[in-house]
N, C-alpha and C positions, 0 to 999 in steps of 0.2 A: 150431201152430194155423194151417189156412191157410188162413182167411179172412183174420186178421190180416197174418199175408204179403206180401199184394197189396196192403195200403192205406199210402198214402205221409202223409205228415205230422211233424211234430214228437213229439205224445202218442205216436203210432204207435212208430218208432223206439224210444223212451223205456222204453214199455211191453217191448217186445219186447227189450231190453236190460237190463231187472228181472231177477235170481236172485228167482224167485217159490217157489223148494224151501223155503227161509225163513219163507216166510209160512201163514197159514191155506188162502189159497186154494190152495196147490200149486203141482206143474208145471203153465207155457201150455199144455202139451199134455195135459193131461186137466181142462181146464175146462168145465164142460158148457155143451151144446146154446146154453141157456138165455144164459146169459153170451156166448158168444161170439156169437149174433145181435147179441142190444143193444148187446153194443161196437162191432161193425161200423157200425150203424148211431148210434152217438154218433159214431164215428171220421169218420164221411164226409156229418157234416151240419155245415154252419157255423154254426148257434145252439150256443150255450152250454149243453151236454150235461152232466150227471157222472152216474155211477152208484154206489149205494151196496150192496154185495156180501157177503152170507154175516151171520153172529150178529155178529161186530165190525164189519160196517157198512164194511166195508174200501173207499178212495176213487179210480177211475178216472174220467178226463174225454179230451175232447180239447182241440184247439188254440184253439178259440173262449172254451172256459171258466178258460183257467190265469190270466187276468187277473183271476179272481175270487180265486182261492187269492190271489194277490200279493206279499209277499214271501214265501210261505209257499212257492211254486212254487220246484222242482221237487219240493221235500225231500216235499210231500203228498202225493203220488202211489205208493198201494197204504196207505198209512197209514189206522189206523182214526178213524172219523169223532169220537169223540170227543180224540182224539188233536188233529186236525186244527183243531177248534173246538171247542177247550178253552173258549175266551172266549164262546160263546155257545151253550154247548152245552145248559145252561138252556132254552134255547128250544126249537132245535130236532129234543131226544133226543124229546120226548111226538109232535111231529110224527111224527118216522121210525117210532116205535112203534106211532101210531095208522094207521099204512100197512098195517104188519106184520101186528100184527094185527085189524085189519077187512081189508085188500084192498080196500080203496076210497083211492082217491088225489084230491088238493084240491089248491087254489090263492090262494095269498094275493097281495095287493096291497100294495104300500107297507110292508113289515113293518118297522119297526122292530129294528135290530143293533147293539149296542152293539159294537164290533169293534177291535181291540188293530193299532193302522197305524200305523208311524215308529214305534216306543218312548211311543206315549200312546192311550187308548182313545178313540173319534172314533166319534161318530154317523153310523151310514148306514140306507138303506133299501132296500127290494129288495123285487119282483114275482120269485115262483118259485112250482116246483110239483112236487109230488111223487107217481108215478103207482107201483102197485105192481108185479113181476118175479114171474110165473107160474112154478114148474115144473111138468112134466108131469103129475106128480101134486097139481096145483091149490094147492100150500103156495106163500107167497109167500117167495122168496130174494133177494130186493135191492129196491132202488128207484130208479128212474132220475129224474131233475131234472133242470130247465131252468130256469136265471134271468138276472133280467140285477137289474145296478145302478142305481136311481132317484132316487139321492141328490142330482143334478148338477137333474135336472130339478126336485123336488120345491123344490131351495133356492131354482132359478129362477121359481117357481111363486111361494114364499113373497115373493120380492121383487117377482115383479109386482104383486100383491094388496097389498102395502102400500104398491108406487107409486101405485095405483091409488084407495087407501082417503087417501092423503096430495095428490091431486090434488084429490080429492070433497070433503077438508074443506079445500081451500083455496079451489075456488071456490064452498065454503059460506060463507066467509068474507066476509060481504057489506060489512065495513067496511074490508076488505083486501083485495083484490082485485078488480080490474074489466079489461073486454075492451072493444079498437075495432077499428075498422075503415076503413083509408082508404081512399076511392075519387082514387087522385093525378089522373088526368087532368082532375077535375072539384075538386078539391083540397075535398074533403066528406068529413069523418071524423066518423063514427057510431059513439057507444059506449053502452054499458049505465049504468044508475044509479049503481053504486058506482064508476066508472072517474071519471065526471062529480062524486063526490061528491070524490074524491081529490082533484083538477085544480081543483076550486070551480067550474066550470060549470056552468049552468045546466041540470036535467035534459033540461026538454023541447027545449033548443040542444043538446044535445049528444044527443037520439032521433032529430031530424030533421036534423041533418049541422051541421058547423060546418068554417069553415077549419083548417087544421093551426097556426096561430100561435095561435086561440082558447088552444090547452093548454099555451102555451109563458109564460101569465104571472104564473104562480107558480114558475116554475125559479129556480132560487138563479143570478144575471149570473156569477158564476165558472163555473160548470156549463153552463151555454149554448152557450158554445164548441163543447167539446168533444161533447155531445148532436147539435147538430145537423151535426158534422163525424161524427160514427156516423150520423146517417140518410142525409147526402147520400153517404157508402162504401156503404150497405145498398141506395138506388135506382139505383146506378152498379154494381153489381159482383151483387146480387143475393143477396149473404151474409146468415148468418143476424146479425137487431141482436140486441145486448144491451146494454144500457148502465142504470148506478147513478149519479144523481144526488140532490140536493134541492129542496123546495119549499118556498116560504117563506109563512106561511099569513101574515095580516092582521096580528093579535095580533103578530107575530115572531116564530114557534115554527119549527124548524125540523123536517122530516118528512124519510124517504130513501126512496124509491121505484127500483124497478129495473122496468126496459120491455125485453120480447123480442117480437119477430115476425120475419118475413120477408116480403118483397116477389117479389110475382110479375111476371115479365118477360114484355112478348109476343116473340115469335121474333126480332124486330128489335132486344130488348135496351130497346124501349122501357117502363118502369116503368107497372104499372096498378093492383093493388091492395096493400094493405099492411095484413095483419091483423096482432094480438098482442095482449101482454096485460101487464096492470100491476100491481106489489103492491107495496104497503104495508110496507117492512122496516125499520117504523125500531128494534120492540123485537128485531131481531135483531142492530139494529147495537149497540144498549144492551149487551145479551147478550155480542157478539161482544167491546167494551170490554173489559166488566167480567172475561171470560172470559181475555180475555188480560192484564190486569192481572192476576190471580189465579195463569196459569201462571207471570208472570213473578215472583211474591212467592215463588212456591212453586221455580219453578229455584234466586233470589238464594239463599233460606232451604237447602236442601239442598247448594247447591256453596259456602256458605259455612262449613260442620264439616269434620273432617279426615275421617269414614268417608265408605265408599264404601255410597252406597244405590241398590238397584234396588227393583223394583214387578215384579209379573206376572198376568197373567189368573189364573183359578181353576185351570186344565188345568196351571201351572206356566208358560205359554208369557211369556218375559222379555219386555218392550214398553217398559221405561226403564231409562237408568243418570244419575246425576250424573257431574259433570264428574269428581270426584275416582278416578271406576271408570278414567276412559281416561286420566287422567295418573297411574295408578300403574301399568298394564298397559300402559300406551302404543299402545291396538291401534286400529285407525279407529270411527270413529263405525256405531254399529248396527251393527256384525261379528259382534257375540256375544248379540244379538237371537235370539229365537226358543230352542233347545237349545243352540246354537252359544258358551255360557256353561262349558260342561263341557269345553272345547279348552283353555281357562288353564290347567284347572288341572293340579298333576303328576299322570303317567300313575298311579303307586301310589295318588294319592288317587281320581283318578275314578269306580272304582266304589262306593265307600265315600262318598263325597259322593252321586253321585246314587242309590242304595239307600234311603239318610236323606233327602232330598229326596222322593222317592216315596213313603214312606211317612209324611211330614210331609201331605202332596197330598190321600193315600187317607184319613187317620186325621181330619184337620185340629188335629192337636199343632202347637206352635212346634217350629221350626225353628233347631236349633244345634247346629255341628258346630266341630272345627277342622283346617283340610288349609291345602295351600301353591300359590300364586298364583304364575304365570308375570308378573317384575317386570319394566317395559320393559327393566331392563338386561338380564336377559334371564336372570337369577337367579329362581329360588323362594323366597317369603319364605313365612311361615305367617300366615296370616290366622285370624280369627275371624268365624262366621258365625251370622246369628241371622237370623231370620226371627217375625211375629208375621202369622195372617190377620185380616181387615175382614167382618165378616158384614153380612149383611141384618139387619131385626128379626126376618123369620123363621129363623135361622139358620144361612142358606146363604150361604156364602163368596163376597166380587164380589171379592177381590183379595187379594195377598198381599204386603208389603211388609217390606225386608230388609233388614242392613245387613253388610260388612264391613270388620274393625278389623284392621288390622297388628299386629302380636305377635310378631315377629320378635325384638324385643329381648328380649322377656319369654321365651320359647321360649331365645333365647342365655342368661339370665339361669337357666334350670331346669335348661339344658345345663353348666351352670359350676357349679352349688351342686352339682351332683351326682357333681363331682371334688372330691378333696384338696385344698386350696388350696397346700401345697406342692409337687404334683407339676405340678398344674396352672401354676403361677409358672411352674416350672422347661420347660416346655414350651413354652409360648407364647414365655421366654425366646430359647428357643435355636432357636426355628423362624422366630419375628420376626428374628432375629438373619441367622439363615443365606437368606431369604425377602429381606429389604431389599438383603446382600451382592449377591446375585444381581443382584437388580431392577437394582440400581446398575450392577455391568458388561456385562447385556447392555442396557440405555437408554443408557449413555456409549458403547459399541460399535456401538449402530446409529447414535447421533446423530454421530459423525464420520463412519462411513460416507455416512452420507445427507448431511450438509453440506459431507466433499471431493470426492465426487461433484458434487452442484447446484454449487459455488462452479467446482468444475472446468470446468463445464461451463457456465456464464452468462460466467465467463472469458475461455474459449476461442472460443465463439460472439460476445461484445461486439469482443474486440479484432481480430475477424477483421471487423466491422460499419466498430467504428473505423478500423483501417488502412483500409479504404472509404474514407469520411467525410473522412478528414485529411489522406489524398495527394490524393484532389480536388481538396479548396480548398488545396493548397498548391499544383497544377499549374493549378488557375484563378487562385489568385493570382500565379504566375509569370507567364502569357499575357497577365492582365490588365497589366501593372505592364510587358511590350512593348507591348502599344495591341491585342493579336489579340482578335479578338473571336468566332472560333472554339471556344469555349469549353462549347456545350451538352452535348456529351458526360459532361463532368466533372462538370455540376450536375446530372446525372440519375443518374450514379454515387454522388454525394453522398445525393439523393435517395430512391436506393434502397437505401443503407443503413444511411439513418435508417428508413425504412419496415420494412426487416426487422429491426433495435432493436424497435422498435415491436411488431412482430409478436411478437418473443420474449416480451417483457413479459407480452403478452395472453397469452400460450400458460403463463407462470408463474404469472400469476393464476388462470387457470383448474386450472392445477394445486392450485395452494396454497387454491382455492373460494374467491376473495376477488374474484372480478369479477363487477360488478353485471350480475343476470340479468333479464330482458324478458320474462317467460313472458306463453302467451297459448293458448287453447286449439286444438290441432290435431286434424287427422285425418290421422296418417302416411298410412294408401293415396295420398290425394291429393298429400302433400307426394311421397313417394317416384317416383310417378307423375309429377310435373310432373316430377323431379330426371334422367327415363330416358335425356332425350337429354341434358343436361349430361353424366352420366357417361359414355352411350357414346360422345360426342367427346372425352370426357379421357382416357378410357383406350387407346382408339385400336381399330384392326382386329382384333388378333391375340387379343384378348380378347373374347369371348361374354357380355353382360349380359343378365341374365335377375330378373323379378322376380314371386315366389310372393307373390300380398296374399292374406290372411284375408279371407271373406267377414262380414259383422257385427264388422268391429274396432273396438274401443272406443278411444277420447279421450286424448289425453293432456294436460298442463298445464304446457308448457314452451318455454325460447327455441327459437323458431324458426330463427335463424341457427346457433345453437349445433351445434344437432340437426343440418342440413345438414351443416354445416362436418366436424362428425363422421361422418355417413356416406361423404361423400367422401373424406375419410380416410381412413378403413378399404377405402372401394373404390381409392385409389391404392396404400397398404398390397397392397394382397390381388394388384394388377398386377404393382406390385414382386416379388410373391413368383412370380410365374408368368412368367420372362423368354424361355419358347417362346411365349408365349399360354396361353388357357386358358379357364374356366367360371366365372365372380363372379357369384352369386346375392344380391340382397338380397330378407330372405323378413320378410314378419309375420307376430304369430300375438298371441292372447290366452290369458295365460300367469296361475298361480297359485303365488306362492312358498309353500312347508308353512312351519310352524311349524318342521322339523329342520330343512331347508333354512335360512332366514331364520335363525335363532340361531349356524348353524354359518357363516354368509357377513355376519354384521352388517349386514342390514337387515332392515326389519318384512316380516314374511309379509303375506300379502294378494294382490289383482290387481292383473297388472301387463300396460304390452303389449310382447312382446318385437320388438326389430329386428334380425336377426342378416346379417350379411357373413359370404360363405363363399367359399371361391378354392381351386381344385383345382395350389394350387403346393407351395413344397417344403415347407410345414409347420413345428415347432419343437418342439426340445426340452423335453424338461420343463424344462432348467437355464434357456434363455430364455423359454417362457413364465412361470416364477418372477419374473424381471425385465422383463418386457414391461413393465408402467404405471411404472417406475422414472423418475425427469427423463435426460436425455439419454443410458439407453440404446438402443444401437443396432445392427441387425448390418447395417448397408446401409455402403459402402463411404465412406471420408472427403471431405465435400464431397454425399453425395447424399440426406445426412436430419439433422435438425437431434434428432429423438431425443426429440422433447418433443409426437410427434403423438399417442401412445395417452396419454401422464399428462395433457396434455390432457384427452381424449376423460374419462380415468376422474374427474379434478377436476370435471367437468363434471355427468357420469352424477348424482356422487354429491352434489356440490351442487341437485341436482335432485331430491333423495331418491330414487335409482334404484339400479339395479345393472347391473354390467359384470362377463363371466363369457369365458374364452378357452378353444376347443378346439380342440386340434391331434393332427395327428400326422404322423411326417417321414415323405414321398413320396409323403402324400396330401392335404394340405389343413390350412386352418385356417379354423374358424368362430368370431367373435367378436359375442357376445348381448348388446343391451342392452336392459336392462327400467326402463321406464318405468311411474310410478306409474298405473292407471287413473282417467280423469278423469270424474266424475256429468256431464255436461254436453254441449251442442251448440258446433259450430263457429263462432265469431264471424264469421270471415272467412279468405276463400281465402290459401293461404299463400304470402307471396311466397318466387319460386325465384330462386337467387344467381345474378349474371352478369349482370344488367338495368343497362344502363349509366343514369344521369339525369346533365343536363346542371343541371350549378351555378346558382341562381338569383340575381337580383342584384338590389337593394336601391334606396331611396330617398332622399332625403335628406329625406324630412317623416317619416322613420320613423328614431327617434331611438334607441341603441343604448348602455345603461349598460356600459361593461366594467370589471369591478371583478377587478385580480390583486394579490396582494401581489407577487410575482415580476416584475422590470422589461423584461427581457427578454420573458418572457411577453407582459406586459401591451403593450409597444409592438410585439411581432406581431400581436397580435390586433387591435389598435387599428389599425393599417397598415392590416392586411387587410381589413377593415372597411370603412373610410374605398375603400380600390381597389374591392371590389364596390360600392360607390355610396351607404354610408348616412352617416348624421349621428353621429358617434361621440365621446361623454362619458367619461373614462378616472377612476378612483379607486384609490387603492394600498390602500383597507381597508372593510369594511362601514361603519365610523363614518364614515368620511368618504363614503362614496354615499352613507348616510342621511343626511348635513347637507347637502349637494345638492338630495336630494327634498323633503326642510323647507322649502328656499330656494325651491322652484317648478318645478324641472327635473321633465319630466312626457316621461321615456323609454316608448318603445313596447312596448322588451323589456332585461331585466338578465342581463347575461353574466358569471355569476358562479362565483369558483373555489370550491370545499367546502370545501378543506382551507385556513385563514387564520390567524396568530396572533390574540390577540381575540376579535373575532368570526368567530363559519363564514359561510360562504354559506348554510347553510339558518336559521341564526338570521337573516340580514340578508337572507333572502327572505322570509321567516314578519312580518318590522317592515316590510319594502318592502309586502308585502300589505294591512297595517292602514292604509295612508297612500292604496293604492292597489290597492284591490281586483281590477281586472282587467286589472293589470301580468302581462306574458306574462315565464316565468323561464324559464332555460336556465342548468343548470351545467355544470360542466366538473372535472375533477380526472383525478390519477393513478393515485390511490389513495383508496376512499370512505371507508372508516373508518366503517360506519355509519351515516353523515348521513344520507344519502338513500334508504337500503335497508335489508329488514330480512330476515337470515340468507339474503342475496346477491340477494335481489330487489329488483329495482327498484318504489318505493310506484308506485302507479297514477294517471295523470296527470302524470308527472313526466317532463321532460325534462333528457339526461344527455350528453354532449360527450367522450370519452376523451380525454385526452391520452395520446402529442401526438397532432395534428391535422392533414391538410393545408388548404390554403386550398381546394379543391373540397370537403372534406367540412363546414369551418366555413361554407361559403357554405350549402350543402345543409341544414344542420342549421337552421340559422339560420331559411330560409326556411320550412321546414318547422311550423316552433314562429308563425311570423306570421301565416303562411297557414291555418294547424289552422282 
């Protein structure tokens, strides 16, 4: 055909790439006259074209019209029209027909389509038009169409008209609603009757103008404040007011009224008029009560039974579950909202669940099936499911409400009566038997592996600290004990390694997920962005930092130091591996772990955001990345890696409920992904970037400082220390005894208290210091929290936390910190 030929586009191509021998219409090359015009001219106009061709109605379009097909596209195209619009073909077969045969072609407006979109049928509307396809001998052979979709606008239509209709009866609303108007420069505010009836002024004072304090003296004095701190932001900045207070009528009734305007500014910013308008909300707040009392009777009642119950609109669409749905599946909140209900469950039951579902929808039968539930562990159990619908009186369904029951046991229970009890014994016997043998030597196999490794390795790392530490003070005590006073050297030696003890510690805990975490909401781009130049002076010349941010990256909800600490890591890591130089890319991205993914790597599916370090050095084996997150392994040379930087990193990830994933390959590179949970939420605050030196602050002596250690040693550092930065310092060896102190009248500024105590803890003898002294400022301190103060390694909110050990700059710093807040 070579009209067709010449014309470019996507339908073009398509068409012309059809085996059309197949079909009614034949070969493209002996398609008549008739046809090949109108295509041309559907092909090379940019409205929404199709043509409808020959006794089957057979369907050609171009590129403007395939968004109408929709999922249906490209598979429609040459197919016959009833094929195509199966779902509505009720409609519009007597149209096409009445084309056919009269030869006179029409147009409708707004037609109404019941139409089958996403897996549920869904109201649309459509302006189209069908003109009829002369051939030469005057019989009509097709019909060509033009439409477009009106469903977006018409919805739009419907919701301005009943904003419209819901504005008209409000300000019909003459006992609830009134309007003013103030003139500022003249301070004369003029409002309508019902505005003046709300307020209790007087009509004809308030027709002819009155001051703005006239309306302020019915305001509830609590509410005042903050009222007229929103008008004087609305004449200073020009923003739209809104503000919900009360008025307290004569009688002592109280009323809640909400006031919106906006103030108009002359160009100089100076404030002139200030219309708006005021209503009456108090049966909305009644409403609003009682409403939320009712959801709340109605959550307690429902998460208080063992089944798992949803709800859902008529169309099937899910919009609730009880709590009991997400701690048996363990998936996030609103995941499996909408269709997203059919992902639990096992692949074999899905379409047999949702078949019985859809024809529970179509039929309106109860609903009850029995398939198997994806269980947080991450097992299938068998549920039972029942469903009953909620009619109207006329008896049209508003909702359907459903329940599932675990039957796991019962299902094991059908699965066992329906063996031999003797064969059955003798099986479980010897499977338990040989099942347990196992479990037993490879759990006692790993666990010495895994404890003469760590033990190996906390060993060799401490006594290499120690030997530090105690030739020190043995060579400062030799200097000192001649009178040399030369001796700085050795206390810094000492110094620093208790400082890298210290560090070990952190870097175990973080392993073992037992150090208390500080999250707080971030924006990697940002964070990773401030980090550009720390890395590129840590890493030095020879190395090229480069960083690929995700545009629209989502949130995450975690320690900030943490995060840092680990991505430098990994870009010192990645240096390391690159000893010519090289390329370290840190790249973001917003990532979704699957359901096979997540089961086969132990953590929950869902969004995540990923951070991945990548380095163009020598890579790793499969054998070491198997042991890459292991505690102190290492292939870096003896003396240049402590071996505990990635178990770290992964302690860390996964205490944070994330994940850590390692890809390598030798003589090209390794990339190491961490994915973090996505967080609902905005940035609190800019994140701070490590390296920012703060000088120690120093203290008072009217700012009185409880230190409470059982530890004596402890306790008279601290207490030293304290007393040299300059405060007033009370010492106690146990909770009871600071509480018999504070009894006595001692009225410290702040309690430096240890967590872990015999007795009493520090958070018991914080939680008694508070009843005695409510806004006593707390500060703990420990080695190990055990819980007190955190819950599944977070630190509670508000709560301030001290590691030990400590140097004297950071206990001064900490210190200050918690006074000054």
């Amino acid at each position: 055909m070579q009209i067709l030929s010449e014309i470019e586009g996507e339908m073009a191509s398509r068409i012309r790439a059809v085996d059309w021998n197949t079909t009614s219409l034949g070969p493209i090359e002996d398609w008549p006259i008739e046809l090949q015009t109108t295509l041309a001219l559907c092909l090379n106009t940019d409205l929404p074209t199709a043509i409808y061709w020959g006794d089957e109605m057979r369907l050609l379009y171009n590129d403007a019209w395939s968004p109408i097909a929709g999922e249906k596209h490209p598979w429609a195209l040459g197919r016959p029209a009833s094929t195509v619009w199966a779902d509505i073909w009720d409609i519009i077969k007597p149209q096409l027909m009445a084309v056919v045969e009269t030869g006179k072609g029409f147009r409708v407006a707004d037609q109404m389509l019941l139409m089958l979109r996403g897996g549920r049928v869904q109201h649309t509307h459509w302006d189209y038009s069908f003109a009829p396809i002369f051939s030469a001998e005057g019989r009509v052979v097709g019909v060509f169409n033009q439409g477009t979709e009106t469903t977006a606008r018409l919805s739009a239509q419907r919701a301005l008209r009943a904003s419209e209709e819901r504005l008209e009866y409000a300000l019909g609303a003459s006992e609830t609603v009134g309007t003013w108007d103030w003139d500022i420069p003249n301070d004369s505010v003029v409002a309508d009757a019902r505005f003046a009836k709300i307020y209790g002024v007087e009509r004809s004072v308030a027709a002819s103008g009155a001051p703005i304090g006239a309306f302020f003296r019915l305001v509830h004095p609590d509410d005042l404040p903050a009222l007229q701190s929103a008008i004087d932001e609305a004449l200073k900045t020009g923003t739209i007011f809104s503000q919900e207070y009360r008025l307290v009528d004569a009688d002592g009734s109280v009323r809640w009224v909400t006031a919106q305007g906006r103030v108009t500014l002359a160009p100089d910013g100076t404030p002139l008029r200030f219309p708006g308008v005021s209503f009456d909300i108090t049966d909305r707040r009644v409403v609003e009560i009682a409403l939320r009392e009712s959801e709340e009777r109605f959550r307690a009642i429902t998460n208080s039974i063992d089944q798992m119950i949803w709800a859902t609109q008529p169309d099937g669409h899910h919009d609730y579950y009880n709590q009991r749905w997400y701690d048996f599946t363990g998936v996030p909140q609103g995941s499996t909202d909408g269709e997203e209900w059919n992902g639990v469950f096992h692949p074999d039951d899905q379409d047999r669940a949702w078949s019985t579902w859809r024809r529970s929808l179509v039929t309106g039968e109860p609903y009850h099936i029995e398939y198997r539930l994806r269980h947080r562990s991450g097992n299938y159990r068998w549920v039972l499911g029942r469903a009953q619908p909620v009619r109207k009186e006329d008896g049209e369904i508003s909702r359907w409400f459903g329940t599932c029951t675990d039957i796991q046991d019962i299902v094991d229970a059908r699965d066992i009566l329906s063996k031999s009890r003797e064969e059955l014994a003798r099986e479980v016997e010897e499977r338990t038997a040989k099942l347990v043998d196992a479990q037993d030597q490879l759990r006692q196999a790993q666990k010495m592996e895994a404890v003469g490794q760590l033990t190996g390795g906390i060993a060799h790392d401490f006594n290499n600290m120690l030997a530090v530490i105690l030739g020190s003070i043995s060579l400062l005590e030799k200097r000192l004990a001649r009178g040399e006073v030369d001796v700085g050297r050795y206390i810094e030696a000492a110094k620093d390694g208790a400082t890298r003890a210290a560090s070990l510690t952190h870097r175990l805990l973080a392993f073992s997920r037992r150090q208390p975490l500080q999250p707080e909401v971030i924006d990697p781009n940002r964070m990773i962005a401030g980090m550009s130049e720390l890395l590129t002076r840590t890493l030095g010349e020879h190395v090229s930092v480069e960083t690929v941010l995700a545009a629209g990256l989502w949130k995450v909800y975690a320690d900030s130091s943490q995060l840092e600490n680990a991505i430098l890591n990994l870009a010192v890591n990645g240096r390391d591996a690159m000893p010519r130089g090289g390329n370290l890319t840190v790249e973001t991205a917003n990532s979704y772990l699957s359901d096979e993914y997540a089961q086969d790597n132990a953590v929950a599916a869902g969004q995540y955001v990923m951070i991945a370090v990548s380095d163009t050095g020598t890579g790793m084996t499969p054998e070491v990345m198997a042991k890459a997150f292991d505690p102190f392994f290492t292939t870096k040379e003896v003396g240049k890696g402590s071996g505990l930087g990635l178990s770290q990193i992964f302690g860390f990830v996964r205490q944070s409920s994330g994940h850590v994933k390692i890809y390598s390959e030798e003589g090209v590179g390794s990339s190491i992904k961490i994915y973090l949970p996505r967080h609902h939420g905005e940035v609190e605050a800019p994140v701070n970037i490590q390296g920012v030196v703060k000088q120690p602050g120093r203290g008072s002596v009217s700012e009185t400082i409880l230190v409470v250690e059982d530890d004596q040693r402890v306790r008279v550092f601290s207490t030293e220390a304290l007393r040299e930065l300059g405060y007033t310092v009370v010492e106690a060896a146990s909770g009871e005894q600071a509480l018999t102190l504070i009894r006595a009248g001692l009225k410290p500024t702040l309690l430096f208290t240890d967590v872990v105590m015999p007795g009493m803890t520090g958070r018991e003898l914080a939680d008694a210091a508070k009843v005695l002294m409510p806004e006593l400022n707390i500060l703990y301190t420990t080695g190990y929290t055990r819980n007190a103060v955190v819950h599944n390694g977070v630190l509670e909110g508000g709560t301030h936390l001290l590691q030990k050990p400590f140097s004297l700059d950071q206990l001064a710093d900490k210190i200050r910190k918690v006074l000054d807040q």
